[in-house]
C-alpha positions as a Markdown table, in Angstrom:
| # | Residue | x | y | z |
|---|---|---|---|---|
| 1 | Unk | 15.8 | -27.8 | -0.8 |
| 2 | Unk | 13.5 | -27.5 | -3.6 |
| 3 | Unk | 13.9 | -25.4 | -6.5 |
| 4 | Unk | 10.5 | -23.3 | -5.2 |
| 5 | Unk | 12.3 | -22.7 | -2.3 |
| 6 | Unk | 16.1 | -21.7 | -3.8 |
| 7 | Unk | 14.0 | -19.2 | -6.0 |
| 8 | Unk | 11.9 | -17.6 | -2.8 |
| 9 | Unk | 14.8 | -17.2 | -1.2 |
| 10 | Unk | 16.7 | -15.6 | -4.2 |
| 11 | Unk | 13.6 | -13.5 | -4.1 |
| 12 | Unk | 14.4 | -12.3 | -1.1 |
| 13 | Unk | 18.2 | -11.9 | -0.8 |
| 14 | Unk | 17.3 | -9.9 | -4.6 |
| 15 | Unk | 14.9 | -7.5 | -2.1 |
| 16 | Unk | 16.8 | -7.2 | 0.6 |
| 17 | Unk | 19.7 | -5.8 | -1.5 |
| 18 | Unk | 17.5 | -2.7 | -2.7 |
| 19 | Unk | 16.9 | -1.6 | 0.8 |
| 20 | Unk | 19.2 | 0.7 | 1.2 |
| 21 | Unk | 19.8 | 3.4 | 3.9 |
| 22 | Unk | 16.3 | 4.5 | 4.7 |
| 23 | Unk | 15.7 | 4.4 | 8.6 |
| 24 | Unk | 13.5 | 2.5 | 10.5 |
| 25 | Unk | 10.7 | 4.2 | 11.6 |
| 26 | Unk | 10.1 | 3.7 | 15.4 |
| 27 | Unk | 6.4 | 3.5 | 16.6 |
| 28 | Unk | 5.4 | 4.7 | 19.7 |
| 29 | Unk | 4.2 | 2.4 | 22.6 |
| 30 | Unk | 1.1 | 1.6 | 23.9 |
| 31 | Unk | 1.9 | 3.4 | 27.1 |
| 32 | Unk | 2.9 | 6.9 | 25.0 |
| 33 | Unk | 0.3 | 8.9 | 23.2 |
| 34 | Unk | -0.2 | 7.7 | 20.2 |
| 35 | Unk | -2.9 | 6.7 | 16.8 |
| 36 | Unk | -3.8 | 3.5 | 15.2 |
| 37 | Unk | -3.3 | 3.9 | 11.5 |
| 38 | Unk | -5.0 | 1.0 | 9.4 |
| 39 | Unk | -3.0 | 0.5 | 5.7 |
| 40 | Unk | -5.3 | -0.9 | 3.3 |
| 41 | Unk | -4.1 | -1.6 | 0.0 |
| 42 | Unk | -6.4 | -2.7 | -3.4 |
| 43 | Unk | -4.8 | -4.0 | -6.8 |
| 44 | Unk | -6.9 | -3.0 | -10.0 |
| 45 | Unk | -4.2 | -5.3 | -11.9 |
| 46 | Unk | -1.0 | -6.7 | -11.1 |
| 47 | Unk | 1.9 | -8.7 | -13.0 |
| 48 | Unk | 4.8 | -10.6 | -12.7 |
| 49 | Unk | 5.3 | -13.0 | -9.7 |
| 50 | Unk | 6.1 | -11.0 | -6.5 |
| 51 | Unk | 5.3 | -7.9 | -5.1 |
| 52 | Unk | 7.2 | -5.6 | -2.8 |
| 53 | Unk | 5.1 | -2.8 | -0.5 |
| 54 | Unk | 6.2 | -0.4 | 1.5 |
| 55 | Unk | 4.9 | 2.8 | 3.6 |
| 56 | Unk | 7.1 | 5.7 | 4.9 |
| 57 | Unk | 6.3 | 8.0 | 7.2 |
| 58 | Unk | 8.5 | 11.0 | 7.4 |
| 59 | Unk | 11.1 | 9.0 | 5.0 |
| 60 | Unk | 11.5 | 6.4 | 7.5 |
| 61 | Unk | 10.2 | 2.5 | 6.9 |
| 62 | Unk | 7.0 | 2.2 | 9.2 |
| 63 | Unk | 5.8 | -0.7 | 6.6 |
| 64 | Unk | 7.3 | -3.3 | 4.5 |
| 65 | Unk | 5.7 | -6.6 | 2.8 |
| 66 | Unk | 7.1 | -8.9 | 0.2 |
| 67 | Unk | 4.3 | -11.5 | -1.2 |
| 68 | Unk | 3.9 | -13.3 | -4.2 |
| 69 | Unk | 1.3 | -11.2 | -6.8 |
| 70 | Unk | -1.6 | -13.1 | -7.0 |
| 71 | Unk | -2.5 | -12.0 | -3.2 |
| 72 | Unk | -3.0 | -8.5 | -4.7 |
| 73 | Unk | -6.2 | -10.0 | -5.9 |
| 74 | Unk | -7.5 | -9.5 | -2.6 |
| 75 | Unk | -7.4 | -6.0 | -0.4 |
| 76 | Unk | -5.3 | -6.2 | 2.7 |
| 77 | Unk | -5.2 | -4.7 | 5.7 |
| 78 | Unk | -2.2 | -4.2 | 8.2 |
| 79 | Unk | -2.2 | -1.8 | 11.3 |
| 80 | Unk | 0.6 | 0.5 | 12.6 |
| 81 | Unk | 0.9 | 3.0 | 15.8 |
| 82 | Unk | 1.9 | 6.2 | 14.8 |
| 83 | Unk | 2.5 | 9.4 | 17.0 |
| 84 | Unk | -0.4 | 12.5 | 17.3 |
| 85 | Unk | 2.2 | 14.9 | 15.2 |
| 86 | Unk | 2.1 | 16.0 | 11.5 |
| 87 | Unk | 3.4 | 13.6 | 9.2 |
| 88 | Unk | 3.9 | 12.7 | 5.7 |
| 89 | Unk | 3.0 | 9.1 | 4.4 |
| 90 | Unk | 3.9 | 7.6 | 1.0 |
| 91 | Unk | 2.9 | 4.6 | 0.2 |
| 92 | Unk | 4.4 | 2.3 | -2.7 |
| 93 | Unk | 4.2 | -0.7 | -4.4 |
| 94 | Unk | 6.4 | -2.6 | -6.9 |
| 95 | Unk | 4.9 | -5.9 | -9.4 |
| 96 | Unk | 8.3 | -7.6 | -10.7 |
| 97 | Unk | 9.5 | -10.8 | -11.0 |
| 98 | Unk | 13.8 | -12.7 | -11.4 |
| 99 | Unk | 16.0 | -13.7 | -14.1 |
| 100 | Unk | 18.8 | -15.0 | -14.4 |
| 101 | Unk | 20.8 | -12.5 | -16.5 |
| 102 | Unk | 24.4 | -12.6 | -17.6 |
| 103 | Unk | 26.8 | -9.6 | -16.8 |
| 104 | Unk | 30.3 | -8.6 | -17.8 |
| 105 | Unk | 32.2 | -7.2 | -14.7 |
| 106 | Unk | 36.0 | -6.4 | -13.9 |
| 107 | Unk | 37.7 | -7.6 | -10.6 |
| 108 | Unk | 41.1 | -7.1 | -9.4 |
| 109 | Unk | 43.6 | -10.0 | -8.4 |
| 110 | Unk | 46.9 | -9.6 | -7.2 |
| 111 | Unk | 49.8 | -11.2 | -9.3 |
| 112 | Unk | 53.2 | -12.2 | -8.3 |
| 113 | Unk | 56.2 | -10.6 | -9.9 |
| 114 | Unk | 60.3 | -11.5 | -9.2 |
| 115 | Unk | 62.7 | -8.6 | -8.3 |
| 116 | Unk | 66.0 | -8.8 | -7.4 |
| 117 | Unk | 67.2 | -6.4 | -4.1 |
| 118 | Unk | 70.1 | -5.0 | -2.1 |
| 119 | Unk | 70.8 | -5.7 | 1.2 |
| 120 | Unk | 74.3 | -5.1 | 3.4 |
| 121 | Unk | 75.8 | -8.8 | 4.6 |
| 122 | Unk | 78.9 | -9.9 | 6.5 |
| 123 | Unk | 79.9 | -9.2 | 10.1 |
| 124 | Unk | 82.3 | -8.0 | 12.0 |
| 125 | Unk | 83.9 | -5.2 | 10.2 |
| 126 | Unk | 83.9 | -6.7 | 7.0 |
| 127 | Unk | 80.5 | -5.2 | 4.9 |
| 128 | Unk | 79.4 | -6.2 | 1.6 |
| 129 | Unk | 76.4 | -5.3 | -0.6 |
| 130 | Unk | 74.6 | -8.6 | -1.4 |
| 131 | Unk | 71.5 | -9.0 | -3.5 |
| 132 | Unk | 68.6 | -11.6 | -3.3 |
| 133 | Unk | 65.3 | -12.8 | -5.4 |
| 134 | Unk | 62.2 | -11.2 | -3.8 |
| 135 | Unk | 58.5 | -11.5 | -4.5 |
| 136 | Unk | 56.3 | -8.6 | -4.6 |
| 137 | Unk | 52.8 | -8.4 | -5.9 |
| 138 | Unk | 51.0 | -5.7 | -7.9 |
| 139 | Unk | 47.3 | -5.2 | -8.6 |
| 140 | Unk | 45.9 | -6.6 | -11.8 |
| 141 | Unk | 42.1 | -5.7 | -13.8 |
| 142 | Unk | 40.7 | -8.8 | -15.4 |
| 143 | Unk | 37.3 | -9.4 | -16.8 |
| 144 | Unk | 34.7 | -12.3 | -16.5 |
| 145 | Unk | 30.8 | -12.5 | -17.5 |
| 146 | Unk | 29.2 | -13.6 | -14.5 |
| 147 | Unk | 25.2 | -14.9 | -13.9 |
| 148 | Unk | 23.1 | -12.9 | -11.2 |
| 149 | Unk | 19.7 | -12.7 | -10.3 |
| 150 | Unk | 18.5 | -9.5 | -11.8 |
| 151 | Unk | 14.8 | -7.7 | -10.6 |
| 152 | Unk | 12.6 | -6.7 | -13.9 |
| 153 | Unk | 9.9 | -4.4 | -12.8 |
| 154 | Unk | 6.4 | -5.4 | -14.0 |
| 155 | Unk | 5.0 | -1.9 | -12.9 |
| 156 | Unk | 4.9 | 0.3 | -9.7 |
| 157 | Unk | 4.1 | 3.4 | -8.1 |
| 158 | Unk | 3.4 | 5.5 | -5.2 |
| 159 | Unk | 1.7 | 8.1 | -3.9 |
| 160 | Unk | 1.7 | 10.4 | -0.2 |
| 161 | Unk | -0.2 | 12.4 | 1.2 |
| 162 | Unk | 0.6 | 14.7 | 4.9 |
| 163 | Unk | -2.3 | 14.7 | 7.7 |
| 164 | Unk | -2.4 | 15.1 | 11.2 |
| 165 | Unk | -3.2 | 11.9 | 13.7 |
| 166 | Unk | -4.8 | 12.2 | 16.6 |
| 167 | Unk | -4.1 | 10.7 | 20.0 |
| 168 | Unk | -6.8 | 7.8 | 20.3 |
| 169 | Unk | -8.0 | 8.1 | 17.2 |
| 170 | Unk | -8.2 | 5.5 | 14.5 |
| 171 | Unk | -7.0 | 6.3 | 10.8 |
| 172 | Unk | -7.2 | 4.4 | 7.3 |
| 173 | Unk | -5.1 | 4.9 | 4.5 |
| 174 | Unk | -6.5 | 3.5 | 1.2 |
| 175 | Unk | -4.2 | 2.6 | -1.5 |
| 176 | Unk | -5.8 | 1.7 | -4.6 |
| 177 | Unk | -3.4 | 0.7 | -7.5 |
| 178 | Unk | -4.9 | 0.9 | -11.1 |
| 179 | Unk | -1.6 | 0.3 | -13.3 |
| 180 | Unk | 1.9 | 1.3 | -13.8 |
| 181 | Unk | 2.4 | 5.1 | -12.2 |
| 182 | Unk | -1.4 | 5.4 | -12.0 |
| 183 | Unk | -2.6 | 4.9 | -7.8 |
| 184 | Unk | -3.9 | 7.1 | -4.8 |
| 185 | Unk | -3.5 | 7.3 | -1.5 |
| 186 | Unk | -6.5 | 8.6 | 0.6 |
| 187 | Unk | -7.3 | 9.1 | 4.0 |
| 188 | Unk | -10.3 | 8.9 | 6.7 |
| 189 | Unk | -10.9 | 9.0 | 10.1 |
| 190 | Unk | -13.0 | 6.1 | 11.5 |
| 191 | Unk | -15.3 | 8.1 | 14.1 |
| 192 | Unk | -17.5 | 5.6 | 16.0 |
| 193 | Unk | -21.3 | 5.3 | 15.1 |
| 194 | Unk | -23.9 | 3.0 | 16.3 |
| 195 | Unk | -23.8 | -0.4 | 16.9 |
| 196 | Unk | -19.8 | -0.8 | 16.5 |
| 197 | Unk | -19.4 | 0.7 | 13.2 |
| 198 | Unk | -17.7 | 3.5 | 11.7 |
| 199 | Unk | -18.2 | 7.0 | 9.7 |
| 200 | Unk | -15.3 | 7.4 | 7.3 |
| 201 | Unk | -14.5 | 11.6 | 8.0 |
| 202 | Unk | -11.9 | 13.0 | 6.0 |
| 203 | Unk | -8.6 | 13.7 | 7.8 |
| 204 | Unk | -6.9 | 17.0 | 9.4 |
| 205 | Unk | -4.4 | 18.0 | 6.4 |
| 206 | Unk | -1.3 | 19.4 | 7.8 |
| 207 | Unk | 0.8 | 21.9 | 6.3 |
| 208 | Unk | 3.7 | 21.0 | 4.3 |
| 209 | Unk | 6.7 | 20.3 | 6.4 |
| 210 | Unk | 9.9 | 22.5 | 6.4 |
């Protein structure tokens, strides 16, 4: 394996492990009502050598894309199905890149100690108290620097915003990221028009959920 590809793939065991609990969002079907939402995303600047994105609708992972930084260069789009209720959408992004950092933890090992117990021998109806050498085995706290991967943002942000899809309808969200906590997330609805194109409406803004 090359060292390119040991460091990708400590790129992405490092972004997996920041996953956490969030849910999976689950789309609807083509066969159940449902709205085409188009994710584009722009990058004003960018830094460092990967970059994580990620969209969330109702708190729940609808989108998720880890690429190396310079393809922010270039705006993307990507498509999800989404259902014809009131929603919240956040988009995020993240610029960072890997070191190799050292760290001092504690871990626990189990060490063997000697004791000496009592036990009842003999037979018949002659008893005795003998004793014997046992080994038992306690808990012990010992300390060791260690070398792990460590994640150093080179900026980020997000931004959401709550609407209301349509069934049928066809939706883009436009994510433009200017620098470090500075982006906006804005939406249109792509109403037919002549010839195959599209007028760029605003979108229904629902209330704020509950």
């Amino acid at each position: 394996m090359s060292a390119n590809s040991s460091w990708l793939g400590l790129v992405a065991v490092c972004s997996a492990a920041l996953v956490g609990c969030i849910p999976e969002y689950r789309p609807p079907t083509l066969a159940e009502p449902h709205a085409i939402v188009k994710l584009r995303r722009s990058y004003d600047t960018s830094g460092g050598s990967s970059l994580n994105e990620q969209l969330l609708v109702d708190e729940h992972y609808a989108y998720r894309s880890g690429v190396p930084s310079q393809l922010a260069a270039t705006p993307r789009i990507d498509s999800i199905l989404v259902y014809p209720t009131p929603a919240t959408f956040e988009m995020s992004n993240r610029f960072f890149h890997v070191e190799m950092r050292q760290e001092y933890e504690s871990y626990t090992v189990q060490t063997p100690y000697t004791s000496t117990e009592s036990y009842s021998c003999g037979s018949g109806t002659s008893y005795q108290t003998c004793t014997r050498t046992v080994t038992n085995y306690h808990s012990e706290t010992r300390y060791r620097w260690v070398t792990r991967p460590v994640e150093v943002s080179d900026g980020a942000c997000n931004s959401e915003l709550r609407f209301v899809p349509s069934a049928n309808r066809v939706y883009l969200l436009q994510y433009n990221y200017q620098e470090p906590n500075v982006c906006s997330l804005a939406c249109f609805e792509q109403v037919p028009a002549a010839e195959g194109t599209f007028q760029n409406q605003p979108c229904v803004a629902a209330p704020e959920a509950k």
